[in-house]
N, C-alpha and C positions, 0 to 999 in steps of 0.2 A: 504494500500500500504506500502512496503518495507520502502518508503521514510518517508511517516507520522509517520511510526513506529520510526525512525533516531529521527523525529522534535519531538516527544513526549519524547524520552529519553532526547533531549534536555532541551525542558522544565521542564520536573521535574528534572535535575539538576540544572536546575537556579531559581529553588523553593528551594530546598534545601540549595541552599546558599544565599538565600533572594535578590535573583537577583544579585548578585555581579558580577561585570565586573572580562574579563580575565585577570587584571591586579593582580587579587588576585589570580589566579590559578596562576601564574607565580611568585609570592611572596612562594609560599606553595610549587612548585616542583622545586624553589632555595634552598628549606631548613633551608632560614633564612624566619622568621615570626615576623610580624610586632613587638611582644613585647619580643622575642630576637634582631630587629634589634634596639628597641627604647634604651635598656638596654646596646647593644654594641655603640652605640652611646656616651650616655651620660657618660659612663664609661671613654671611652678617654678624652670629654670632660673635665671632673674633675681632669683627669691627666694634661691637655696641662693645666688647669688653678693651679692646686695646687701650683706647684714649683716656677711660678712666684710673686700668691700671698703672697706665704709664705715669698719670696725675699722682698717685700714690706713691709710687715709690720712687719718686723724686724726692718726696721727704721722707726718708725711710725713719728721723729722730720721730715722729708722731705718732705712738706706738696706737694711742686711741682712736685717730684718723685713721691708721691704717685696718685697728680689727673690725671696727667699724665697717667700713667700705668694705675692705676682702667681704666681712660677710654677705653687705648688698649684692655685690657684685655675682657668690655664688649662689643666692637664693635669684638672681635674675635670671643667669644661666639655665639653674638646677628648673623652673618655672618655664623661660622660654622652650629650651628641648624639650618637655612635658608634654607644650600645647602645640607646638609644632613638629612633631613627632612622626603624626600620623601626617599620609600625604594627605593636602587639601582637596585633591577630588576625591579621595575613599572614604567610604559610610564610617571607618570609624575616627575622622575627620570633625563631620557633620556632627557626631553625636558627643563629641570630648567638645567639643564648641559648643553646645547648645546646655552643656551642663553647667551649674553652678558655681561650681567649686573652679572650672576657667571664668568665668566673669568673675568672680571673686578675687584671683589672682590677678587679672587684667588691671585690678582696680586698687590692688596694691600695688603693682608693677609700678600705676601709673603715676601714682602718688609718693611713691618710693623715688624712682627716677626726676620727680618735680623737686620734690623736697633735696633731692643731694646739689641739684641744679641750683636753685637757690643756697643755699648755705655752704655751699663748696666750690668746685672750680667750675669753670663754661666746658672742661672734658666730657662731665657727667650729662650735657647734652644729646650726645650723641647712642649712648638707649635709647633714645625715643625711635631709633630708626626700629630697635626689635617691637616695641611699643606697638609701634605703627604695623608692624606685620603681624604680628599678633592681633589685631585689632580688626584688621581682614580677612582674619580664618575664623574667627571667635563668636563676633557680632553679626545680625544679618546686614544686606546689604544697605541700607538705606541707613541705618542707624551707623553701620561703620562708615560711611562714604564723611557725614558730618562729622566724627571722631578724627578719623585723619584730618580733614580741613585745621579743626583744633590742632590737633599736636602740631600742623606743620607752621602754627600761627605760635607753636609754644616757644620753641626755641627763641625765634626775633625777639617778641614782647619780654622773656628773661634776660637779653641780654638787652634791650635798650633800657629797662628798668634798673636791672641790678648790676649786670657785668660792663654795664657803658666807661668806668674810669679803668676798669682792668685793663694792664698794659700788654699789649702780643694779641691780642684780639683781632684776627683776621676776618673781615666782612664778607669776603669772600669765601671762607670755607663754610661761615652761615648760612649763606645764599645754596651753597651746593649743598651743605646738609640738609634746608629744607627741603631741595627737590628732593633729595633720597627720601627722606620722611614720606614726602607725598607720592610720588613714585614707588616706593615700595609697599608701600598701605595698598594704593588701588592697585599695584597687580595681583595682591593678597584674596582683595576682592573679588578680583576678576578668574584666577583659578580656582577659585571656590564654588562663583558663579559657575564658571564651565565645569567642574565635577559635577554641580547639581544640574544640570541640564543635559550632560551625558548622563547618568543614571536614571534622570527621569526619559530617556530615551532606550535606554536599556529596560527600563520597565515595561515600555509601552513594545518595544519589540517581542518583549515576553509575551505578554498578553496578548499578543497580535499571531504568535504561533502556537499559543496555547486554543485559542481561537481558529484559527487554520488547524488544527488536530480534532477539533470538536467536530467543526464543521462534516471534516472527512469522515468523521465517524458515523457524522447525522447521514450522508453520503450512502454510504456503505451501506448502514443501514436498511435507508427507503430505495437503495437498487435489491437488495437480497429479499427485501418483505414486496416488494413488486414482486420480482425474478420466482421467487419460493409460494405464496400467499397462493395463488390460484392454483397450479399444480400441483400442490401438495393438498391442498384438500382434494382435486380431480380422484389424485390415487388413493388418497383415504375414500372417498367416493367408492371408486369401482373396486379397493378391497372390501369394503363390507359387501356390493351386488358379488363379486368370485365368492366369495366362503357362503353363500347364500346357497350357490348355482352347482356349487360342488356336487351335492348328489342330484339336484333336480336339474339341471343340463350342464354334463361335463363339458361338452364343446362348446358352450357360450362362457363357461367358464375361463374356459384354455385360452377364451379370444379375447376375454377382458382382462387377462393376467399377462397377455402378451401386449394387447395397448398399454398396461401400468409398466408395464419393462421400456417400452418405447417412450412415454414418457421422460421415464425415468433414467433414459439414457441422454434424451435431450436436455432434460434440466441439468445435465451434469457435465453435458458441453457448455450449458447458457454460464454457467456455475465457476467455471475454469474460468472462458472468457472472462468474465468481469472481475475476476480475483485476478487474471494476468494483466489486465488493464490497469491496475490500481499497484501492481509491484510492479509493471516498469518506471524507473526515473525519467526526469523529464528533463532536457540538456538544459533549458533556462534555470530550474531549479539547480542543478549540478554548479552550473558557472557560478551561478552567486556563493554555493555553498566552499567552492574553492575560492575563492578569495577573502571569505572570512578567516577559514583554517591556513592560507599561507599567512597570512595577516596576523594570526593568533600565534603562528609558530616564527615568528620573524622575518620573515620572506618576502622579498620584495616580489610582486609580479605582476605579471603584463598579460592579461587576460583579454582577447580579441571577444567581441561579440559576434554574432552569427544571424546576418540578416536573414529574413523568409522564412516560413515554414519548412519544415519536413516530413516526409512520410513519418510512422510511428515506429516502424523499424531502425531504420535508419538513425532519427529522434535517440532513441535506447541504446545503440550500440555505441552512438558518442557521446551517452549521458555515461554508461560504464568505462568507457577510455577514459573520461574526463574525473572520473572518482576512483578507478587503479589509480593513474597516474600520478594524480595530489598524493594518498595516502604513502604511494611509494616514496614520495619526495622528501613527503615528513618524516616518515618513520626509519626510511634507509639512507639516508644522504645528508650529510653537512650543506645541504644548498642555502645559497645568501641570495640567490636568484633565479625565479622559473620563469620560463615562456612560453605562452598556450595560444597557438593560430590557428584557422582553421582556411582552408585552399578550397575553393573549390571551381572545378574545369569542367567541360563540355563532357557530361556523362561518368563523373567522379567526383567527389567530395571528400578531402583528409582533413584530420588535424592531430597536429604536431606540438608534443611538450618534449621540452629542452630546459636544464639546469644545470647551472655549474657548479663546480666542486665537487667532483664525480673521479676522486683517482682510482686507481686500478681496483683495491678493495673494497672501495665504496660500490666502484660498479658490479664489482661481487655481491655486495652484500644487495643491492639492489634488485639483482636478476632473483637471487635466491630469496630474498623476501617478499615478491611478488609473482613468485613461479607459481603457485595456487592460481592465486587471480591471473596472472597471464593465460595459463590455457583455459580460464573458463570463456576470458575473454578475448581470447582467441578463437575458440569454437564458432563465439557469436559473430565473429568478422566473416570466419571461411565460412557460416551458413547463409551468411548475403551475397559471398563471391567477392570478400574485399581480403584485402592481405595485410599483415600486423609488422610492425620490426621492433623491438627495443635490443637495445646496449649503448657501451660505450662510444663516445665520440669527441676526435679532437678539432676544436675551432679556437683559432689561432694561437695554438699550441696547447692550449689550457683543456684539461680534459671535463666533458661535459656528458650527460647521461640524457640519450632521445626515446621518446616512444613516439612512435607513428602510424594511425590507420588510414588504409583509403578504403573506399566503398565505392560502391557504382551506385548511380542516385536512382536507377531502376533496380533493385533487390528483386530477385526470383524466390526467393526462401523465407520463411519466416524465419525469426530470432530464437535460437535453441535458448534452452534454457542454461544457468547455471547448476554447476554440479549439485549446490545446497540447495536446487531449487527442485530437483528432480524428483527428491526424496518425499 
């Protein structure tokens, strides 16, 4: 069925990512990844804490200034890594932000960093940059959007009130600190925003295949209770008139037990039919489902569309070359890149997937982890009259792993079945 076809491409994508929940799929199509977001992290980190440590221990005789501070400084840290921990697009982001005990620290932080600003040097300014990003993962949008404006107003307003006679006072590292401040706040914002609007699209994709499964099911259903519903009562019919007719006329008997045979042999062509119509793949559903799964397994690719219709044969036999061929890529091959085209000439139709990073062992391991499905789906080529090739291949020099079917666009044969499918 259409729909098992759907839940298989599921599953082998959540084999391919070693079952990883969608909170990683939504980390990967933010385009921050967890060890660029661990790196932007700590980077600021090092900034908010440079400029006040380096304030400290310049006066290293100030033993009270100094425990003092050390301590802010490590409860700023030990707080910031806490709440910026989790990445801003994953659910447990969303929900360490939405909890108390972060606005609570938010609001120490923020009062903590004011206060050393005021009564200590213009170094302790420059927290506010973590402040500020913290303030964009934490708060929702609207209420953080005006929080940054504040902080990026706090800096100035402290130092024209308080540190305006301090000497070394650079205006311009002010100027550039408040952009950071503001700057860093709203793209805090704005990845936070895009993690929520990626999972609310991961949701609604859910519901949209949980949907498409139902439907198929509803499907299925009102083809079989049509297909079954009147012939099955027919024979339930004309068994009760045969066990009637048994002793009072055997040859009417004979002849109503052979139309319930006949029947019964037709419903069980109509029966087949419509269960093989719902287990072939469909190439449009295939294509989409390979670019999720090169996607999900890092793979960069280049997947051609396939103008026009095609027969249903034909349809099938490049809906299974096209889902061998991915699952071999993933599973047997270091590929960094696939390429999926399809050709098609004057009474023939191919297409062609090509991958790199295919060395000699890889294209062992290749051929032999898809030697199953190669001859099933081999079978189904030579029973159209098309011809199969995969292995190894060198393009310009670099070794690469092909598979290729062509088909005549008139098929004389219908599509054998799969070995699993025979049974």
């Amino acid at each position: 069925m259409r729909a098992r076809d759907e839940n298989s491409w599921r599953a082998k994508k959540n084999t391919c990512q070693g079952g990883v929940e969608t909170s990683d799929e939504v980390m990967r199509e933010s385009g921050v990844t967890i060890p660029l977001w661990r790196l932007y992290q700590h980077f600021w980190l090092l900034v908010c804490l440079f400029f006040p440590l380096a304030s400290l221990v310049r006066k290293p005789d100030a033993w009270l200034r100094l425990a003092v501070g050390s301590t802010a400084l490590l409860f700023f840290a030990i707080s910031y890594t806490w709440i910026m921990w989790p990445h801003p697009a994953s659910q447990g982001a969303r929900t360490r932000g939405l909890s108390r005990l972060s606005v609570l620290l938010l609001v120490a932080l923020c009062l903590q960093v004011t206060m050393f600003s005021l009564l200590d040097d213009p170094a302790w300014l420059w927290p506010f940059l973590g402040v500020s990003a913290m303030v964009g993962v934490v708060l929702p949008m609207r209420r953080a959007g005006m929080v940054v404006v504040l902080l990026t107003l706090l800096p100035l307003l402290i130092t024209i009130f308080i540190h305006r006679g301090v000497a070394g006072i650079d205006w311009w590292w002010l100027i550039a600190l408040m952009l950071l401040v503001r700057g860093l706040g709203l793209d805090m914002i704005g990845v936070s925003r895009m993690g929520s609007a990626i999972r609310e699209l991961h949701t609604a994709r859910q519901a949209l295949a949980r949907l498409k499964v139902e439907e198929e099911r509803q499907r299925l259903a009102r083809d079989l209770h049509d297909l079954l519903g009147q012939t099955l009562s027919v024979i339930t019919l004309k068994s009760e008139l045969a066990r009637g007719l048994i002793t009072e006329d055997p040859a009417r008997c004979a002849q109503e037990l052979a139309e319930i045979e006949q029947v019964g042999r037709t419903t069980l062509r109509e029966v087949r039919k419509t269960v093989a119509g719902y287990r072939q793949p469909r190439l449009a559903s295939e294509l989409d489902g390979a670019r999720q799964l090169l996607e999900a397994a890092g793979i960069e690719s280049s997947i051609e569309e396939l103008a026009g219709e095609l027969p249903q044969p034909l349809d099938a036999v490049l809906a299974w070359t096209v889902r061998e061929g991915v699952t071999n890529v993933i599973r047997h091959s270091r590929a960094r890149h696939c390429l999926l085209r399809f050709e098609r000439d004057q009474g023939e139709i191919g297409v062609e997937m090509l991958n790199d990073r295919s060395g000699t062992e890889d294209a062992e391991m290749q051929c032999i982890g898809q030697r199953s499905g190669l001859l099933g789906l081999r079978e189904r080529v030579s029973g159209l009259g098309g011809t199969m090739e995969a292995g190894p291949l060198l393009l310009g020099g670099e070794p690469h792993f092909r598979l290729r079917v062509e088909l005549p666009m008139q098929p004389q044969v219908e599509v054998t079945a799969m070995p699993e499918e025979r049974s």
